[in-house]
C-alpha positions as CSV (number, residue, x, y, z in Angstrom):
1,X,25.3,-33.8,5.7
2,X,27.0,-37.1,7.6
3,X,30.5,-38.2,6.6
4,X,32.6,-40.6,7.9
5,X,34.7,-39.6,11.3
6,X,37.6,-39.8,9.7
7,X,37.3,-37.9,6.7
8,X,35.6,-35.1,9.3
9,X,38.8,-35.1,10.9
10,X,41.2,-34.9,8.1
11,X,39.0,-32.5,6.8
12,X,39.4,-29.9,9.8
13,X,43.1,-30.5,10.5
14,X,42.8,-32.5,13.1
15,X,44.9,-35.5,11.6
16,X,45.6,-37.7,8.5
17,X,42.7,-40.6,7.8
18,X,45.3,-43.0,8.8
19,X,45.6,-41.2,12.0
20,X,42.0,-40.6,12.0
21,X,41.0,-44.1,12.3
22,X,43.5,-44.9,15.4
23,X,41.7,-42.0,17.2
24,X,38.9,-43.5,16.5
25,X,39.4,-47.1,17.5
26,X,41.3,-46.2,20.7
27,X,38.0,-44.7,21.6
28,X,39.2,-41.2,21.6
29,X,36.2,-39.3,20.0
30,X,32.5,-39.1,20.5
31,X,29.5,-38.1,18.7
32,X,26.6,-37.1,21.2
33,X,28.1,-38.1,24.0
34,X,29.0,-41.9,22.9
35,X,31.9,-43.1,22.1
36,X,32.6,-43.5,18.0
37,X,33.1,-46.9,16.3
38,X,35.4,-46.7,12.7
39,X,33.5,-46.4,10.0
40,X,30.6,-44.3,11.9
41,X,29.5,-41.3,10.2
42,X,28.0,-37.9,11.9
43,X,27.0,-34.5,10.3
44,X,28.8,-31.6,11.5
45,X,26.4,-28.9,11.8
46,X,23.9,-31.4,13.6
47,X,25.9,-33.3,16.0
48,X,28.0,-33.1,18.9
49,X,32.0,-34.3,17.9
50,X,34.4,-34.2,20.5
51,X,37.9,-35.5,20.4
52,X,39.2,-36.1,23.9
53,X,36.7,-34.2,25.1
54,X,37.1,-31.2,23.1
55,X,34.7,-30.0,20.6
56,X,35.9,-30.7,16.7
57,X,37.7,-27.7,15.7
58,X,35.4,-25.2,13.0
59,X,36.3,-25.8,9.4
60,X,39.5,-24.4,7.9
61,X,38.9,-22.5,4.9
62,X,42.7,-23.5,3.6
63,X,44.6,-26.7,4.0
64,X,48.5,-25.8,5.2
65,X,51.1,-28.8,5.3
66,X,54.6,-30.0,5.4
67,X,55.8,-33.0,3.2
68,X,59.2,-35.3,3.8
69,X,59.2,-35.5,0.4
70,X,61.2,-38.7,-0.5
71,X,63.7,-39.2,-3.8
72,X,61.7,-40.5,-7.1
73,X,58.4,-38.2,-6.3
74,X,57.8,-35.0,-9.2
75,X,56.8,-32.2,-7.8
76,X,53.6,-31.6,-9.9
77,X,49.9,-32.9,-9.8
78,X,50.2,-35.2,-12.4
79,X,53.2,-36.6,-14.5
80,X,52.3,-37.3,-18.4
81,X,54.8,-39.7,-18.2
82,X,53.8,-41.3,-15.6
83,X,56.2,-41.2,-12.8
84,X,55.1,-40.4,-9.1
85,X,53.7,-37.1,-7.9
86,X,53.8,-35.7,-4.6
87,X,50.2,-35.2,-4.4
88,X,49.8,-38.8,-4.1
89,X,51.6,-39.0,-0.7
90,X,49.2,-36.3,0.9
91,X,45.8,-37.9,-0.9
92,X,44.2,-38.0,2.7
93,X,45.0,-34.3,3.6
94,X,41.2,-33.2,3.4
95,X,41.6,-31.2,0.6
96,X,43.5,-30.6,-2.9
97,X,46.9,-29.0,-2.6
98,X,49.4,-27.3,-4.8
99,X,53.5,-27.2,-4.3
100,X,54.8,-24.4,-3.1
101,X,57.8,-24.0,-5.2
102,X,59.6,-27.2,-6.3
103,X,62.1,-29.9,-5.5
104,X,63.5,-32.1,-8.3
105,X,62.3,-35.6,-8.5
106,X,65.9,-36.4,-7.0
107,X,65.8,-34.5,-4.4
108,X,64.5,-34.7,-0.6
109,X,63.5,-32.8,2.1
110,X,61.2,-30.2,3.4
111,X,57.9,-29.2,0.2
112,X,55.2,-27.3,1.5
113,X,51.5,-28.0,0.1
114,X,48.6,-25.5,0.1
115,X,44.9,-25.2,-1.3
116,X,45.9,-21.4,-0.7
117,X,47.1,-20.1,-4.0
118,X,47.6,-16.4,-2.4
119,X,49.4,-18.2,0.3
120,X,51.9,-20.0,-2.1
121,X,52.3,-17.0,-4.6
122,X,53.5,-14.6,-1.5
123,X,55.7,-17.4,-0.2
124,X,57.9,-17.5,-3.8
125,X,57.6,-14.4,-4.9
126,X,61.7,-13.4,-5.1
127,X,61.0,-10.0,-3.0
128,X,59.8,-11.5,0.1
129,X,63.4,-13.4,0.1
130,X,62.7,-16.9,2.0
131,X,65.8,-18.2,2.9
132,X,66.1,-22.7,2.1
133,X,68.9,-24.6,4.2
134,X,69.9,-28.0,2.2
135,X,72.3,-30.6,3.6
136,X,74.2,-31.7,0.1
137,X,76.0,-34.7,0.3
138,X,79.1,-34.1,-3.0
139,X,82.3,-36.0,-4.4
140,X,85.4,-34.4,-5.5
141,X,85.7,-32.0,-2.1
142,X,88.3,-29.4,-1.9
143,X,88.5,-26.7,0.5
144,X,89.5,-24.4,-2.9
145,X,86.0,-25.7,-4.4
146,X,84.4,-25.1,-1.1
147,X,85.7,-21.4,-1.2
148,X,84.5,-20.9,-4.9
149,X,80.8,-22.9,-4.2
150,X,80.1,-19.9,-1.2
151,X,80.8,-16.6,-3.9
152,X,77.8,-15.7,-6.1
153,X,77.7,-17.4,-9.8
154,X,75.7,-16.3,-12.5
155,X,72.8,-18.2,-13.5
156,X,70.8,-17.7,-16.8
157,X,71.8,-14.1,-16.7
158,X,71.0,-13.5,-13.3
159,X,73.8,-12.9,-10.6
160,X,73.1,-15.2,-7.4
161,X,73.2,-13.5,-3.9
162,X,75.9,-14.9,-1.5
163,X,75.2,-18.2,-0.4
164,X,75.9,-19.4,3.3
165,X,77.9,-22.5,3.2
166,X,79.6,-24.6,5.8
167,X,81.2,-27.9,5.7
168,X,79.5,-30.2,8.5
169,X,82.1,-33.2,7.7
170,X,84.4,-34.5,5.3
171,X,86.0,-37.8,4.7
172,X,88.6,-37.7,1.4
173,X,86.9,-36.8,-1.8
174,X,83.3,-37.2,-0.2
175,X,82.0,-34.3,2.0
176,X,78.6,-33.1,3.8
177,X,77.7,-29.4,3.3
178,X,75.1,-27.0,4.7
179,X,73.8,-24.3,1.9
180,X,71.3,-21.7,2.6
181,X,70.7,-19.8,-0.6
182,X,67.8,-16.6,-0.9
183,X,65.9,-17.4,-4.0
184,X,65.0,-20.5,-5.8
185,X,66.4,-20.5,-9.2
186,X,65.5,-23.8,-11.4
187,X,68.1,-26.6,-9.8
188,X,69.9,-23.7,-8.1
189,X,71.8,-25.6,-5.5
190,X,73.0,-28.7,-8.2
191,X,74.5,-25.7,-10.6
192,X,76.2,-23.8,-7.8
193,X,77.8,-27.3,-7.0
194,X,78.7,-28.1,-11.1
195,X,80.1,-24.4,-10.9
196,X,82.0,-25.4,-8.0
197,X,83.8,-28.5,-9.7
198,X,81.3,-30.5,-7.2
199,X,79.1,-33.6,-7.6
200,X,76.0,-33.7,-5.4
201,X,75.3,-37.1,-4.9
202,X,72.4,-36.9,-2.4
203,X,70.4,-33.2,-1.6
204,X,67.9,-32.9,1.5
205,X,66.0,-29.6,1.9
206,X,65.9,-29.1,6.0
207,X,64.4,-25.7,6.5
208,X,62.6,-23.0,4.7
209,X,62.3,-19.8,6.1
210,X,61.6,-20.9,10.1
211,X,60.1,-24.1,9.2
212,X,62.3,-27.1,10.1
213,X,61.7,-30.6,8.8
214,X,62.9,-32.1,12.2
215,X,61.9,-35.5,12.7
216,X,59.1,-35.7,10.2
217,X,59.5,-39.3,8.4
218,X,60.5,-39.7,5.0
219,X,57.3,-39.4,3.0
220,X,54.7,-38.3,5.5
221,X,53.0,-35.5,6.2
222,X,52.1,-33.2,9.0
223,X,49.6,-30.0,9.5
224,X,51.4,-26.7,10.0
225,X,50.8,-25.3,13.4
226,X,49.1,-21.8,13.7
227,X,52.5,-20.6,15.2
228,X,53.6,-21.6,12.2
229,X,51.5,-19.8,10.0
230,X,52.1,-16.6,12.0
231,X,55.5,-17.1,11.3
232,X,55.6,-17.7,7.6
């Protein structure tokens, strides 16, 4: 069946539709031997698709990707009361994908999507233990508060493992701290802080498990490498 280049591509992982489309009109992928125009269409199983020269890659049975997700965005499908969703900022992904875990509509950082529900359920089940590093931006800093945010607190009857904290700067009341906790109780990081006497004024996510959120712009999207995969 013929689809549009670009929706092949986002479909197989090569790129987003966005990106798609520039491949496209910088002349970088052929059907048959001829160079594409935007807005051609070519069927898969009939036709010859190279980008660069190589052949399109084979279908992926499961959609794997990384999110910037930006403050203001819930991390559902749908919102009943209408607020934004994450899904909306990965509509051209090539396929319908879930959250993996959460990150509150206030917070940033690094949310992984999947169409792969065994994928996502190994990834948060608690006994598989995937560490998340935040950068938390708080008011009313104290080394003494500092010293009582890194011992375990109780949360709804269940007794936090030792977080790893480390103060990456500090100017008066205001500081910049790294966490890395090992589970993901509901608002975990923004109780540890209230326990703490802290105020988290800004909360970015930057790695989960080996995954790093690097460079990635604030609400885009990328692919996760097979090395990534592995990995995970």
């Amino acid at each position: 069946m013929k689809e549009r280049l670009q929706k092949l591509l986002s479909a197989r992982g090569v790129a987003s539709r966005r990106k798609a489309e520039e491949m496209i009109l910088a002349g970088r992928v052929s059907v048959n031997g001829a160079v594409a125009a935007l807005g051609a269409t070519a069927d898969p199983a009939a036709d010859d698709i190279r980008i660069d020269g190589q052949p399109l890659p084979q279908a992926q049975s499961h959609v794997y990707i990384m999110l910037h997700k930006p403050r203001g965005f819930v991390t559902t499908l749908s919102d009943e009361n209408g607020r934004r969703a994450v899904t909306q900022l990965v509509a051209d992904c090539g396929a319908r994908v879930y959250p993996v875990g959460r990150l509150d509509m206030d917070s940033e950082g690094l949310l992984l999507l999947t169409s792969d529900g065994d994928f996502a359920n190994r990834l948060m089940h608690p006994k598989h233990r995937v560490d998340k590093t935040y950068h938390v931006f708080v008011e009313h800093y104290s080394p003494e508060k500092l010293e009582k945010l890194a011992q375990p607190i109780t949360l709804d009857g269940y007794t936090i493992q030792k977080p790893e904290i480390s103060l990456l700067g500090a100017k008066g009341a205001g500081a910049k701290l790294s966490v890395t906790i090992h589970e993901g109780r509901n608002r975990q990081v923004r109780r540890m802080c209230d326990a703490a006497g802290l105020h988290v004024t800004r909360l970015i996510r930057v790695s989960e498990g080996s995954l790093r959120l690097g460079d990635l712009p604030k609400g885009k999207w990328r692919y996760l490498t097979p090395e990534e995969l592995a990995q995970l």
